[in-house]
Structure formats: C-alpha cells, structure tokens
N, CA, C and O atoms as a Maestro MAE file, in Angstrom:
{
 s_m_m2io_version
 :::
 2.0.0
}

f_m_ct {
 s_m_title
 :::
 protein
 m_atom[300] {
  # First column is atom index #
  i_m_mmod_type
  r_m_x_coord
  r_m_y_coord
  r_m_z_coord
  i_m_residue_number
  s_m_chain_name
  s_m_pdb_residue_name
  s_m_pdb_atom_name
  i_m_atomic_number
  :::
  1 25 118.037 74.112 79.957 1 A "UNK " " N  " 7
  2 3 116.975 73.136 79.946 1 A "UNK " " CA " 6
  3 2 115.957 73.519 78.881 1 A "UNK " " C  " 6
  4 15 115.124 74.423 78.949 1 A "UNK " " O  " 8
  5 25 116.128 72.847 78.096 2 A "UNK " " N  " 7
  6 3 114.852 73.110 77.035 2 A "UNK " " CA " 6
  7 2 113.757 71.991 76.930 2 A "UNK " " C  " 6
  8 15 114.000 70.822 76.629 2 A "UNK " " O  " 8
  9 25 112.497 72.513 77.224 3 A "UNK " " N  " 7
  10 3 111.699 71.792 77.544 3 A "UNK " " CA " 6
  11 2 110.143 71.932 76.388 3 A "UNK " " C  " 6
  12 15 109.510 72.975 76.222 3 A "UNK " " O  " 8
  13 25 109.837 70.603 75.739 4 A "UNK " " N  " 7
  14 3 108.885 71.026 74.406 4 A "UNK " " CA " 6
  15 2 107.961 70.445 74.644 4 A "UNK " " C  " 6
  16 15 107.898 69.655 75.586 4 A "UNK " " O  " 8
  17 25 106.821 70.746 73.685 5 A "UNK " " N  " 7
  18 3 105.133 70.192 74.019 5 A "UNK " " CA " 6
  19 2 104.589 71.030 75.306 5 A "UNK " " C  " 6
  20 15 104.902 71.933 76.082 5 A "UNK " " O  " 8
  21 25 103.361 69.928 74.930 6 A "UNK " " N  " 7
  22 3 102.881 70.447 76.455 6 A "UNK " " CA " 6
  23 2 103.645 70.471 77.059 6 A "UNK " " C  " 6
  24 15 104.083 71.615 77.177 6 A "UNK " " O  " 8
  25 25 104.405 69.398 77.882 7 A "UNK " " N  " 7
  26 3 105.313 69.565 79.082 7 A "UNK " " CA " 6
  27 2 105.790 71.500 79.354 7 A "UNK " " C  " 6
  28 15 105.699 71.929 80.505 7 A "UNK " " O  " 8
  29 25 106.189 72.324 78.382 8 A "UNK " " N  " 7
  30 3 106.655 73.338 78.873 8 A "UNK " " CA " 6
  31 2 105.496 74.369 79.320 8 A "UNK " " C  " 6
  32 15 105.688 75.283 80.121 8 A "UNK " " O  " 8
  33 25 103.853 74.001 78.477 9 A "UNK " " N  " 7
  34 3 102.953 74.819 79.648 9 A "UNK " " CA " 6
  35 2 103.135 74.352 80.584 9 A "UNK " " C  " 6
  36 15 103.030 75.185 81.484 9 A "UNK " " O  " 8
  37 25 103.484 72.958 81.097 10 A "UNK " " N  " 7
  38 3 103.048 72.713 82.420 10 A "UNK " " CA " 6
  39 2 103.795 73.554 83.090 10 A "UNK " " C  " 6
  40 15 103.316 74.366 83.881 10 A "UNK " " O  " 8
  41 25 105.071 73.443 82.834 11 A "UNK " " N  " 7
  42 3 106.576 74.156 83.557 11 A "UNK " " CA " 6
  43 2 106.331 75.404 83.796 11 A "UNK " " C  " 6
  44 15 106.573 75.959 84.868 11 A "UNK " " O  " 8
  45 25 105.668 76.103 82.483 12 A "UNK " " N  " 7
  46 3 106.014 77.538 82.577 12 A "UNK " " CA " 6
  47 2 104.581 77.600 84.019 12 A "UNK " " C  " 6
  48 15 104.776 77.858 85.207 12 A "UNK " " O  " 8
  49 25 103.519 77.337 83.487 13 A "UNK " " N  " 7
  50 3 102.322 77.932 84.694 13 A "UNK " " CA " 6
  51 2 102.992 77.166 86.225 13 A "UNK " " C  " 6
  52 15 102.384 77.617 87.196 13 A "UNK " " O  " 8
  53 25 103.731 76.470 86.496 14 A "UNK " " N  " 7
  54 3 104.321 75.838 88.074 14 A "UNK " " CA " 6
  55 2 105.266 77.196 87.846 14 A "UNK " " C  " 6
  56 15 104.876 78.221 88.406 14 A "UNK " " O  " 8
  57 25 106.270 77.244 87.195 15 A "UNK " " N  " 7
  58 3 106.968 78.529 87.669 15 A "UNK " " CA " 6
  59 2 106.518 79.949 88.110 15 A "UNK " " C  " 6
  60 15 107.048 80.683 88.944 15 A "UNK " " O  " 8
  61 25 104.942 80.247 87.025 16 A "UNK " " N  " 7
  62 3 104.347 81.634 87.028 16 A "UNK " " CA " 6
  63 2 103.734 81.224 89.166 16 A "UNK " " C  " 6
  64 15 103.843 82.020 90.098 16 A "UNK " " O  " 8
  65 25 103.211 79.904 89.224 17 A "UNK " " N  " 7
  66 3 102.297 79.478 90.446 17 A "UNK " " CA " 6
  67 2 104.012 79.540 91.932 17 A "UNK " " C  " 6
  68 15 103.919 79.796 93.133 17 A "UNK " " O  " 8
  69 25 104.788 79.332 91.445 18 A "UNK " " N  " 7
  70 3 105.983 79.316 92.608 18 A "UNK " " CA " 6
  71 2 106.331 81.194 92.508 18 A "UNK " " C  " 6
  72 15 106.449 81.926 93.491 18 A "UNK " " O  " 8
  73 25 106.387 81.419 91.749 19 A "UNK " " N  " 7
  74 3 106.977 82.952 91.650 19 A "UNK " " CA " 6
  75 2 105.510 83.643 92.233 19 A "UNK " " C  " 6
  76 15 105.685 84.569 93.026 19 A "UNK " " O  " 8
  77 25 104.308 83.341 91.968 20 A "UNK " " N  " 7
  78 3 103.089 84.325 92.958 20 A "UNK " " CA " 6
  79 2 103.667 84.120 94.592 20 A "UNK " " C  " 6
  80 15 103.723 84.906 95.537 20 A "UNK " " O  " 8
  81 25 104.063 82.681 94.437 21 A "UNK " " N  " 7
  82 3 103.785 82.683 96.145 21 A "UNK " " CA " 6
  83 2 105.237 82.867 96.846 21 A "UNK " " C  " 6
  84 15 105.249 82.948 98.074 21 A "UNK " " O  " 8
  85 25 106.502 82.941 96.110 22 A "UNK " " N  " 7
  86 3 107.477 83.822 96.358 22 A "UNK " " CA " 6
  87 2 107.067 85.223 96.315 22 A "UNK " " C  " 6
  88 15 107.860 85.760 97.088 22 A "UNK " " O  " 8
  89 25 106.303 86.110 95.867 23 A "UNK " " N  " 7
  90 3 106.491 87.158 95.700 23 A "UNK " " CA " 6
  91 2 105.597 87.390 96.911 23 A "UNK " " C  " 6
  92 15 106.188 87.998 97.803 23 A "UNK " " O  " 8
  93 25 103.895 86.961 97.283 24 A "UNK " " N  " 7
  94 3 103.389 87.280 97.920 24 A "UNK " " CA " 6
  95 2 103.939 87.144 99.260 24 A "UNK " " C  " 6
  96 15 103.844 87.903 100.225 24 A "UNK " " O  " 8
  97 25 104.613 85.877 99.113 25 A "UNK " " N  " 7
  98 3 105.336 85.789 100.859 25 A "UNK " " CA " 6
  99 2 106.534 86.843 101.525 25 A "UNK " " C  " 6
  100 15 107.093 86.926 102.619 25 A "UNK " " O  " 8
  101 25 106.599 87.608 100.198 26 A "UNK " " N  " 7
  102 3 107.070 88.949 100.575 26 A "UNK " " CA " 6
  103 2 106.687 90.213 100.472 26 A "UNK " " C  " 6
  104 15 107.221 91.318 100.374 26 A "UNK " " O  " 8
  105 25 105.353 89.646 100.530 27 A "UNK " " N  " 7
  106 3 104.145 91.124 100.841 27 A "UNK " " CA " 6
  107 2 104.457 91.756 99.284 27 A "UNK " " C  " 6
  108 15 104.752 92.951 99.317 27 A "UNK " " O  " 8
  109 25 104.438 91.187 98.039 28 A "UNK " " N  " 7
  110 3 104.344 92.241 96.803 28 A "UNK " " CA " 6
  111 2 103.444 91.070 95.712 28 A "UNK " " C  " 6
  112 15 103.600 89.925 95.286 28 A "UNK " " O  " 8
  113 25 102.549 92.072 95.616 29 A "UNK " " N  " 7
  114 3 101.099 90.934 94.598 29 A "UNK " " CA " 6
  115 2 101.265 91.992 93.367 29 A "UNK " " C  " 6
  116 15 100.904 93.167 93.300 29 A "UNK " " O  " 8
  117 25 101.891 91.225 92.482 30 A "UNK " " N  " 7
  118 3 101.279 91.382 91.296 30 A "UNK " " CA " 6
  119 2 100.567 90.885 90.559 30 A "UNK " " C  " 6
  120 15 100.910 89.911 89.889 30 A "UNK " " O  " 8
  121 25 99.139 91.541 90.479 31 A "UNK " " N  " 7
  122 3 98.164 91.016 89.999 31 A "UNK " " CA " 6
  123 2 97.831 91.091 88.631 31 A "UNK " " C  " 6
  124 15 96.657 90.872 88.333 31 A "UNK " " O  " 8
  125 25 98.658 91.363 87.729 32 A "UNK " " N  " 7
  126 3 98.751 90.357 86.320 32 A "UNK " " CA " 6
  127 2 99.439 89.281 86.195 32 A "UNK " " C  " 6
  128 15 99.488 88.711 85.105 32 A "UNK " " O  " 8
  129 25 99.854 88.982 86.889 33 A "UNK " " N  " 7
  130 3 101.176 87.735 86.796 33 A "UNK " " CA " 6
  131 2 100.550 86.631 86.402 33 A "UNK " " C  " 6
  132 15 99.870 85.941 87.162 33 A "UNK " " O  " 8
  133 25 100.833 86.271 84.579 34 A "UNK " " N  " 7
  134 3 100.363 85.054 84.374 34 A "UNK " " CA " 6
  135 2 101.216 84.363 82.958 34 A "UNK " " C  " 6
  136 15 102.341 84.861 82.920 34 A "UNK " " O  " 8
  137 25 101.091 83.807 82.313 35 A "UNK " " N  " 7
  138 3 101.795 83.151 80.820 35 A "UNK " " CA " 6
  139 2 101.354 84.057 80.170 35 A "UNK " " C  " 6
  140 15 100.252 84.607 80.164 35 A "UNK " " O  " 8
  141 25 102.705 84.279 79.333 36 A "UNK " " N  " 7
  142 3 102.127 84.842 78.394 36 A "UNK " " CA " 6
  143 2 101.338 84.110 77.124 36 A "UNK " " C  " 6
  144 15 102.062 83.516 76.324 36 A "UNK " " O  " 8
  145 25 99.776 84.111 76.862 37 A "UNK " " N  " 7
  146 3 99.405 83.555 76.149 37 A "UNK " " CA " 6
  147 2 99.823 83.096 74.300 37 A "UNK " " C  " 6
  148 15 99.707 82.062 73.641 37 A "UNK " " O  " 8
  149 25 100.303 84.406 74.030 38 A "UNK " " N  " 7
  150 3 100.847 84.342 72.467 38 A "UNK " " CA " 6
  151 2 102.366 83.339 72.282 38 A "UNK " " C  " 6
  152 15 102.642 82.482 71.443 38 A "UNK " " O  " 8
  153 25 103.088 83.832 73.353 39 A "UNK " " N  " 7
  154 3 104.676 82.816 73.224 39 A "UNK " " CA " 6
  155 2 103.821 81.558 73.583 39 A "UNK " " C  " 6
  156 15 103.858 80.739 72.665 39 A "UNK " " O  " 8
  157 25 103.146 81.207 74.528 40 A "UNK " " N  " 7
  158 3 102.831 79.799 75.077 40 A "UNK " " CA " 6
  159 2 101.979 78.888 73.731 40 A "UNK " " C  " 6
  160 15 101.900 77.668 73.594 40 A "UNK " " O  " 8
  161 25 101.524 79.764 73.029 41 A "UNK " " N  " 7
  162 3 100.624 79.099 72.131 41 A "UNK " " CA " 6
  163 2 101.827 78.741 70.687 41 A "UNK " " C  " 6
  164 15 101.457 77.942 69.826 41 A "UNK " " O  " 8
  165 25 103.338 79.472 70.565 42 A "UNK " " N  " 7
  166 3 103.971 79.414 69.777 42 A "UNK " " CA " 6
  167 2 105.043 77.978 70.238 42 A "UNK " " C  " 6
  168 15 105.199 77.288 71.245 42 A "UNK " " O  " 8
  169 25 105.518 78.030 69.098 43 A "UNK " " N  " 7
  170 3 106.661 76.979 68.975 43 A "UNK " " CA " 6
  171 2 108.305 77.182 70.108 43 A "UNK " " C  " 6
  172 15 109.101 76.253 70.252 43 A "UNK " " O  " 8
  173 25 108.505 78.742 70.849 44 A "UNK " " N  " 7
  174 3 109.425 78.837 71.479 44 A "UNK " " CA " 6
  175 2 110.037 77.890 72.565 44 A "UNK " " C  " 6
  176 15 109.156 77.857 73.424 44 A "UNK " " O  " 8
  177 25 110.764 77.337 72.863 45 A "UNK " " N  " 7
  178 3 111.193 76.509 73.820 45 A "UNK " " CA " 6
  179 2 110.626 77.253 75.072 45 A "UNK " " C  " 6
  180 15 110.090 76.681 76.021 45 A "UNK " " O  " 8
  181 25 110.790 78.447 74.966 46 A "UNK " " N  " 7
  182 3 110.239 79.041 76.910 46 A "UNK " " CA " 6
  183 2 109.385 79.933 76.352 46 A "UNK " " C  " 6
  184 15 109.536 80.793 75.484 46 A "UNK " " O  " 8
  185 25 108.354 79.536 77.077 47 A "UNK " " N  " 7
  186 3 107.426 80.664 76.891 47 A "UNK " " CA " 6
  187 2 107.273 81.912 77.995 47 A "UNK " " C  " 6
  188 15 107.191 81.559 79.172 47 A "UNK " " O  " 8
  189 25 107.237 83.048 77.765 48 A "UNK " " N  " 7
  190 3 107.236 84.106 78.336 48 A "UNK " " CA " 6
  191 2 106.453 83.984 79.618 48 A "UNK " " C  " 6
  192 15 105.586 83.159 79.905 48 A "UNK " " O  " 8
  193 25 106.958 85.013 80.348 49 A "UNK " " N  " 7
  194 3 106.039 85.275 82.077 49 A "UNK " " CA " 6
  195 2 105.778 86.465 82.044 49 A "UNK " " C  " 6
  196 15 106.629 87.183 82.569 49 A "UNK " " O  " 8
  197 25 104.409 87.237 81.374 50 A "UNK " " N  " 7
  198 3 104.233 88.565 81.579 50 A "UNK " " CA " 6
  199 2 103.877 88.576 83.167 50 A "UNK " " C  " 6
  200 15 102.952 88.051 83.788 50 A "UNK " " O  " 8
  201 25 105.183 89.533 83.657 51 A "UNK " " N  " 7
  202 3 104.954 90.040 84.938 51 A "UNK " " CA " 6
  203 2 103.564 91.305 84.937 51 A "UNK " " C  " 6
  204 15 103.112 91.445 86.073 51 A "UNK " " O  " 8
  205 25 103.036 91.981 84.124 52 A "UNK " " N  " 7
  206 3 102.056 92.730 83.680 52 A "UNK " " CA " 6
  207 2 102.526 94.243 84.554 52 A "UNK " " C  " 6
  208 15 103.663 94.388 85.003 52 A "UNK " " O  " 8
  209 25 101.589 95.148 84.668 53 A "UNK " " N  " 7
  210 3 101.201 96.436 85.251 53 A "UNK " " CA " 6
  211 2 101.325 96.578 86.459 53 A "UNK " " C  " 6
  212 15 100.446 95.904 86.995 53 A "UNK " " O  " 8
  213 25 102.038 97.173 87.321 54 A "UNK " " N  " 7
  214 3 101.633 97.650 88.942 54 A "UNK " " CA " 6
  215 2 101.272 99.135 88.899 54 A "UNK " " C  " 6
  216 15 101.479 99.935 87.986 54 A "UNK " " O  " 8
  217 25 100.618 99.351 90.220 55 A "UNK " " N  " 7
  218 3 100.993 100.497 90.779 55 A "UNK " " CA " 6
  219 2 102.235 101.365 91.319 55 A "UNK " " C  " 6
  220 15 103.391 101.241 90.915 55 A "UNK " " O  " 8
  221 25 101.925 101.995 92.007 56 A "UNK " " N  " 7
  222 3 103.513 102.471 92.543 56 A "UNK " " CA " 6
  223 2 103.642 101.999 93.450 56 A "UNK " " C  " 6
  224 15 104.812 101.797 93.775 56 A "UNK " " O  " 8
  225 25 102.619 101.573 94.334 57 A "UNK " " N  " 7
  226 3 103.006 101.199 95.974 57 A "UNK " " CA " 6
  227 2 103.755 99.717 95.427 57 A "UNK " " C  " 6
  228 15 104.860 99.291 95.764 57 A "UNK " " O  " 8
  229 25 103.003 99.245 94.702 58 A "UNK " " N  " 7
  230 3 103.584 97.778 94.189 58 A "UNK " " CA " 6
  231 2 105.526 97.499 94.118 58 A "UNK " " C  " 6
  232 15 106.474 96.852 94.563 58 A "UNK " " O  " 8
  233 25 105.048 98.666 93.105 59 A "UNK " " N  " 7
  234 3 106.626 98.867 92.327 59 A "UNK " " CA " 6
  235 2 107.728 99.050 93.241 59 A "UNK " " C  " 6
  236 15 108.748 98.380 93.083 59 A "UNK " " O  " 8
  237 25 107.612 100.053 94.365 60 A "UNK " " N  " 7
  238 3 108.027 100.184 95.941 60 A "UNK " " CA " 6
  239 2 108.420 99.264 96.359 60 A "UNK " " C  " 6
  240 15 109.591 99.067 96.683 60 A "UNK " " O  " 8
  241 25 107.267 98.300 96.456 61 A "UNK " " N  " 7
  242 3 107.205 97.099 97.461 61 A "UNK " " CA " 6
  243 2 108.334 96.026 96.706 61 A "UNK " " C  " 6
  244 15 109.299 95.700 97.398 61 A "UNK " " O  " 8
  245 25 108.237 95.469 95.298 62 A "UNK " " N  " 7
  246 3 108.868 95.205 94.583 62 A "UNK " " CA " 6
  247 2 110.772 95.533 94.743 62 A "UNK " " C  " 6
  248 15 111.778 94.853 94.947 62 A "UNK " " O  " 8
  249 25 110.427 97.034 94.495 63 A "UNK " " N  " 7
  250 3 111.995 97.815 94.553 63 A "UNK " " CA " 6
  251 2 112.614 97.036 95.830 63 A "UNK " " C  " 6
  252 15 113.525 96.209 95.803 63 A "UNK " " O  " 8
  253 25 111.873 97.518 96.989 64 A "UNK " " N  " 7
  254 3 112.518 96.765 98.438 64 A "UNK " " CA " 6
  255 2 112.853 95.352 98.445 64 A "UNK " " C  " 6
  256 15 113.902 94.799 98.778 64 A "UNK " " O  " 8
  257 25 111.682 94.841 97.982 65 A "UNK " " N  " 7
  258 3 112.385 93.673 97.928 65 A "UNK " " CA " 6
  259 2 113.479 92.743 97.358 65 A "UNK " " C  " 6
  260 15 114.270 91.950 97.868 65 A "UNK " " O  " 8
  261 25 113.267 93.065 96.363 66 A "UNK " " N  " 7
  262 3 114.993 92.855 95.536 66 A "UNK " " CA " 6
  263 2 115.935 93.670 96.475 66 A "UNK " " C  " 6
  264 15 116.918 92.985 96.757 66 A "UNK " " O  " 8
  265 25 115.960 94.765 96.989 67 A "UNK " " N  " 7
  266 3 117.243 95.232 97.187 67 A "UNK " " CA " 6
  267 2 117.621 94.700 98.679 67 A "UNK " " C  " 6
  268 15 118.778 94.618 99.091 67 A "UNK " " O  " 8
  269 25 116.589 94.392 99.336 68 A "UNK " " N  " 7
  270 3 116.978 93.919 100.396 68 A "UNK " " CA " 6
  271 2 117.389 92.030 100.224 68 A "UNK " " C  " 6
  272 15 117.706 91.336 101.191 68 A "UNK " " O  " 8
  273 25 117.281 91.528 98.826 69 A "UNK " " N  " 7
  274 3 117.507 90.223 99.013 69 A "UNK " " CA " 6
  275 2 118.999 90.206 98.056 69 A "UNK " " C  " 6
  276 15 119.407 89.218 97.445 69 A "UNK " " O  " 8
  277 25 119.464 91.135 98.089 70 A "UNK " " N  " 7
  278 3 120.639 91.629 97.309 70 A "UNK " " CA " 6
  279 2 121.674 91.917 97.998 70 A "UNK " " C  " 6
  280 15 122.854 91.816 97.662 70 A "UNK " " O  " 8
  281 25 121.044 92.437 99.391 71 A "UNK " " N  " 7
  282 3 122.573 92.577 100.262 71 A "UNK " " CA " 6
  283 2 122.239 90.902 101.103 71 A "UNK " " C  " 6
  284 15 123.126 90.371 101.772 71 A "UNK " " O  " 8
  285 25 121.254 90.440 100.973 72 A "UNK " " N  " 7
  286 3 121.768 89.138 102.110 72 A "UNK " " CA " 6
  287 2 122.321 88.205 101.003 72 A "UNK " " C  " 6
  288 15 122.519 87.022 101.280 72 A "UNK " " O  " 8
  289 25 122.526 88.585 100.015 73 A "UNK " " N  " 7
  290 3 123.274 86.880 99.215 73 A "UNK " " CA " 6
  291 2 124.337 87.928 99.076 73 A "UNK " " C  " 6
  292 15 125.393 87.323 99.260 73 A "UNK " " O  " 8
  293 25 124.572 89.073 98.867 74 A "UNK " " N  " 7
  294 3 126.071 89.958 99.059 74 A "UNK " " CA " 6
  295 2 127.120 89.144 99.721 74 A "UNK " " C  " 6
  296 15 128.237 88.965 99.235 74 A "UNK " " O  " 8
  297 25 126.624 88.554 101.096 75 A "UNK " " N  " 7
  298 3 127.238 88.341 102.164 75 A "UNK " " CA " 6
  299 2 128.480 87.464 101.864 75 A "UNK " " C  " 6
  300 15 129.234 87.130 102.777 75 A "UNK " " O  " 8
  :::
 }
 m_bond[299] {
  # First column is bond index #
  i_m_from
  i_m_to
  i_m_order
  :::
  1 1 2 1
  2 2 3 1
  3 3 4 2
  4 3 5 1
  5 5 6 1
  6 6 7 1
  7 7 8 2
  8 7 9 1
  9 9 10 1
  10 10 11 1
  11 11 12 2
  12 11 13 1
  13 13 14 1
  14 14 15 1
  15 15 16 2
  16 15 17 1
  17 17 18 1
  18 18 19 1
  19 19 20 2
  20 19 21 1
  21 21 22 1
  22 22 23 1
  23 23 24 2
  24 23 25 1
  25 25 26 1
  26 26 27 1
  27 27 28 2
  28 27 29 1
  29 29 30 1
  30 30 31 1
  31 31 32 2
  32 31 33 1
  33 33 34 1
  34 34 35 1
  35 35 36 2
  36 35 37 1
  37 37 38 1
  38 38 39 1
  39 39 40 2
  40 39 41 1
  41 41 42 1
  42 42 43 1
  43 43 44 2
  44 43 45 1
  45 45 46 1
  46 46 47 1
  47 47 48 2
  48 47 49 1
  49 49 50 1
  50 50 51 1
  51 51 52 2
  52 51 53 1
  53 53 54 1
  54 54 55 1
  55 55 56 2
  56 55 57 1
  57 57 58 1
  58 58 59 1
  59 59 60 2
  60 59 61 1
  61 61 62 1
  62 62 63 1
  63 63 64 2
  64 63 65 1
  65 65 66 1
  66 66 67 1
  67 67 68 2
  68 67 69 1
  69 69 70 1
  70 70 71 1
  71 71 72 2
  72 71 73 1
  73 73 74 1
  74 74 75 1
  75 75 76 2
  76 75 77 1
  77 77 78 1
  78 78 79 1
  79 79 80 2
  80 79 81 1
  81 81 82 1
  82 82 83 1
  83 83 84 2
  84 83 85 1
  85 85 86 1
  86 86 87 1
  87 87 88 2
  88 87 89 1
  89 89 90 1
  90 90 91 1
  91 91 92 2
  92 91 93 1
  93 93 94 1
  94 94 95 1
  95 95 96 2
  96 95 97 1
  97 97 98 1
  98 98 99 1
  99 99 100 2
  100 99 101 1
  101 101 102 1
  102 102 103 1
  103 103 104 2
  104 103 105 1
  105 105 106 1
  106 106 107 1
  107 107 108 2
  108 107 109 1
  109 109 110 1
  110 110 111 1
  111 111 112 2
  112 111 113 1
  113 113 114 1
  114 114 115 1
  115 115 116 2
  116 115 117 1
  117 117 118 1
  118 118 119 1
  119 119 120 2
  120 119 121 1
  121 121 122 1
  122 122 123 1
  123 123 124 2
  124 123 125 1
  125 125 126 1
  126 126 127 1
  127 127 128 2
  128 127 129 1
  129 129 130 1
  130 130 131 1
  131 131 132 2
  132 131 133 1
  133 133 134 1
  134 134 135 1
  135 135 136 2
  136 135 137 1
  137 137 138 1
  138 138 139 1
  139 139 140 2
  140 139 141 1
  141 141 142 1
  142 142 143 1
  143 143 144 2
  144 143 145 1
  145 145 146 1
  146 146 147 1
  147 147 148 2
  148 147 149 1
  149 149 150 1
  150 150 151 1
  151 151 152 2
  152 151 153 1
  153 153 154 1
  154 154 155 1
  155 155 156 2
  156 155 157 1
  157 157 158 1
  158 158 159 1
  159 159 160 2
  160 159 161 1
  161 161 162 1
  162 162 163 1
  163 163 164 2
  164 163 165 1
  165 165 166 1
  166 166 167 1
  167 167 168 2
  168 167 169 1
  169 169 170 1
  170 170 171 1
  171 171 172 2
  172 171 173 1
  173 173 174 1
  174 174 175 1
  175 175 176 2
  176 175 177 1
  177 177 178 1
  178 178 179 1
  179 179 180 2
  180 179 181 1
  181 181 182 1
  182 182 183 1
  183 183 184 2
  184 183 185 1
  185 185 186 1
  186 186 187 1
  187 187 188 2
  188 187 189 1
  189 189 190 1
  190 190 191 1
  191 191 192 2
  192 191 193 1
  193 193 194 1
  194 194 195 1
  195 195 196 2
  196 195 197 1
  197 197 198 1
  198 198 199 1
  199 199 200 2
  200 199 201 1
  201 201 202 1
  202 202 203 1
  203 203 204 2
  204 203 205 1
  205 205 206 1
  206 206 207 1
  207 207 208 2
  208 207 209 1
  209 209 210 1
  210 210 211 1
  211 211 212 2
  212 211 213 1
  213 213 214 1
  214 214 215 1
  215 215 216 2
  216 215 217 1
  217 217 218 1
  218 218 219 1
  219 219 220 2
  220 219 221 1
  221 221 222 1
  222 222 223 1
  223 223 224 2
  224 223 225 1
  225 225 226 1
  226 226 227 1
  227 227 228 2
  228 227 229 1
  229 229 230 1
  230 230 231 1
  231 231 232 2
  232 231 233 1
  233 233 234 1
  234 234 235 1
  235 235 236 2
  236 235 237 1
  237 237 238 1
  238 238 239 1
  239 239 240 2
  240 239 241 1
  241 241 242 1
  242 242 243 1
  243 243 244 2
  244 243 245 1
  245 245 246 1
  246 246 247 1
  247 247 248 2
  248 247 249 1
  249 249 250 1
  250 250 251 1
  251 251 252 2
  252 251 253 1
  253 253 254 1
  254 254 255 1
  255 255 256 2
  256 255 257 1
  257 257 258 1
  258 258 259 1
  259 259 260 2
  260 259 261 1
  261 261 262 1
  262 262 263 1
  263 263 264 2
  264 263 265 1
  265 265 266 1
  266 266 267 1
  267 267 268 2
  268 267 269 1
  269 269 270 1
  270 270 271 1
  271 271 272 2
  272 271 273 1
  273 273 274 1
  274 274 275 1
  275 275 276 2
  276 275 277 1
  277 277 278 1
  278 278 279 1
  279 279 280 2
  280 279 281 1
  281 281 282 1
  282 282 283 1
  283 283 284 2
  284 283 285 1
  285 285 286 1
  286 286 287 1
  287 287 288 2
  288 287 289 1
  289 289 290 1
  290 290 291 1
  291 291 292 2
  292 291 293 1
  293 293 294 1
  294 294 295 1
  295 295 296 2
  296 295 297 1
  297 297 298 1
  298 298 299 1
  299 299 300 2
  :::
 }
}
C-alpha cells in the first residue's frame, strides 16, 4: 500500500495512535513513540515510526510481551 500527500501523515500518526494503545493495553509505554519528523516531512512513501529510548524495565516489559504473543499465534 503506498500511500502519498498528506493522506500518509494522516496514516502514519493513526498507526503511531493504534500501536500506543496496543502497546499500553499490554502494560508497556513507550514514551517516545511518535513520527518520525524528518522521513514525514520527506518525499518517502512511509514515513518512519521512531519507537525512541526505554529503560530496562520497559525493554523487559516489551521483551515479554512479544514473546508471550509468539507462542499464542505458534499455536
């Protein structure tokens, strides 16, 4: 799906706004999570999602969660 103009800020910030509240509804906040401003301002068809900086407890929380959503689609 390649998506141009505005239309793809819109896309990209609804995806960065669905992926906070996927992530938070599994107890892991990353609190840089936003567009990346430099790709979004360029000509690229997708503009970047800097996931940004955590801590460790984050990164933890993070780790678990992928791995535990890894054995239930295993199935």
């Amino acid at each position: 799906m390649v998506v141009r103009g505005a239309e793809r800020i819109l896309v990209v910030e609804e995806v960065v706004t669905q992926l906070k509240a996927e992530l938070e509804g599994a107890g892991v906040l990353l609190p840089s999570l936003r567009v990346d401003p430099v790709s979004a301002a360029g000509e690229t068809a997708y503009p970047l999602v800097d996931l940004g900086c955590v801590n460790l407890d984050t990164a933890m929380r993070l780790v678990a969660v992928l791995h535990g959503g890894r054995g239930a689609g295993a199935r």
